[in-house]
C-alpha positions in Angstrom: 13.5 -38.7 84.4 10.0 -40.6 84.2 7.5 -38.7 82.6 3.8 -38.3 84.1 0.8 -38.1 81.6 -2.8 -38.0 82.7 -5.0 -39.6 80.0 -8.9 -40.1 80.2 -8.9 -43.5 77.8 -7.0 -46.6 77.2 -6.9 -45.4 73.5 -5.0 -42.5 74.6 -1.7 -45.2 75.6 0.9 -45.3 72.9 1.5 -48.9 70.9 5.5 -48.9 71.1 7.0 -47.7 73.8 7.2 -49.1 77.4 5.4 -47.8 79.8 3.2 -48.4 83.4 0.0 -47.2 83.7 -1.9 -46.5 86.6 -5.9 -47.1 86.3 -7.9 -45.6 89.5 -11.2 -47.1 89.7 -14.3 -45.7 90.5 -14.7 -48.1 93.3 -11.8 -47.3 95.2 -8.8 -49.1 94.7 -6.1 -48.8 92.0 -4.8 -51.2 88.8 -0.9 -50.7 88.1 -0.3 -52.6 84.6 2.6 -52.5 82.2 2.5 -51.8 78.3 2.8 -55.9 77.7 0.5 -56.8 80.5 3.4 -59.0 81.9 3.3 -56.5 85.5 -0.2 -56.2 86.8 -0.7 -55.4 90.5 -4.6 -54.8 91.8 -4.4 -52.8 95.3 -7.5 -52.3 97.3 -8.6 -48.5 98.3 -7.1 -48.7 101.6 -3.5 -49.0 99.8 -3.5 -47.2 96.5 -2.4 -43.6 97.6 1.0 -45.4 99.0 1.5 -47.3 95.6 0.5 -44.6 93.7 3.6 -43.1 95.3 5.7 -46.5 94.6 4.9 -47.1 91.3 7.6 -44.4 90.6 9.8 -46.9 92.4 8.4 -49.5 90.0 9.3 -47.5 86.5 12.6 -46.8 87.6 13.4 -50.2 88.6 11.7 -51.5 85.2 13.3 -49.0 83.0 9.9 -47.1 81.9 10.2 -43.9 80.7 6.8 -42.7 81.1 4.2 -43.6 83.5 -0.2 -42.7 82.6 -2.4 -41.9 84.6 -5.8 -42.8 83.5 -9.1 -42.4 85.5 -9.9 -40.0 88.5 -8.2 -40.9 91.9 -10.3 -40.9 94.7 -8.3 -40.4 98.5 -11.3 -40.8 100.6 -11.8 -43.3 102.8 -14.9 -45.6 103.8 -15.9 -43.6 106.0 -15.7 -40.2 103.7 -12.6 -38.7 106.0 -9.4 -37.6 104.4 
């Protein structure tokens, strides 16, 4: 089971254990990284909800036991409709 944790500061992400974290922007548009920095995947705005869903997919696959939220998500689109 992958555990969810939302966190409000890179300082907050634990040194030894492996883990994906998901970094919304305040831009729009999402950063999924690993723990080693050797996965990092930059989606637009337009595309973050659906791998915000797949990055489950992503921890499974790579083993993580614990994926971090950090940041606020924003949904909206450019034209301010959900």
């Amino acid at each position: 089971m992958i555990k969810v944790i939302n966190i409000s500061s890179r300082r907050q992400l634990p040194r030894r254990k492996r883990h994906l974290v998901v970094e919304w922007s305040s831009k729009g548009g999402t950063t999924f990284f690993s723990e080693s920095g050797r996965y990092q995947l930059k989606v637009g705005k337009a595309k973050h909800a659906f791998w915000s869903i797949e990055c489950f997919h992503l921890a499974r696959r790579l083993e993580f036991d614990e994926i971090f939220y950090l940041g606020e998500p924003d949904f909206s689109t450019s034209t301010g409709e959900v």
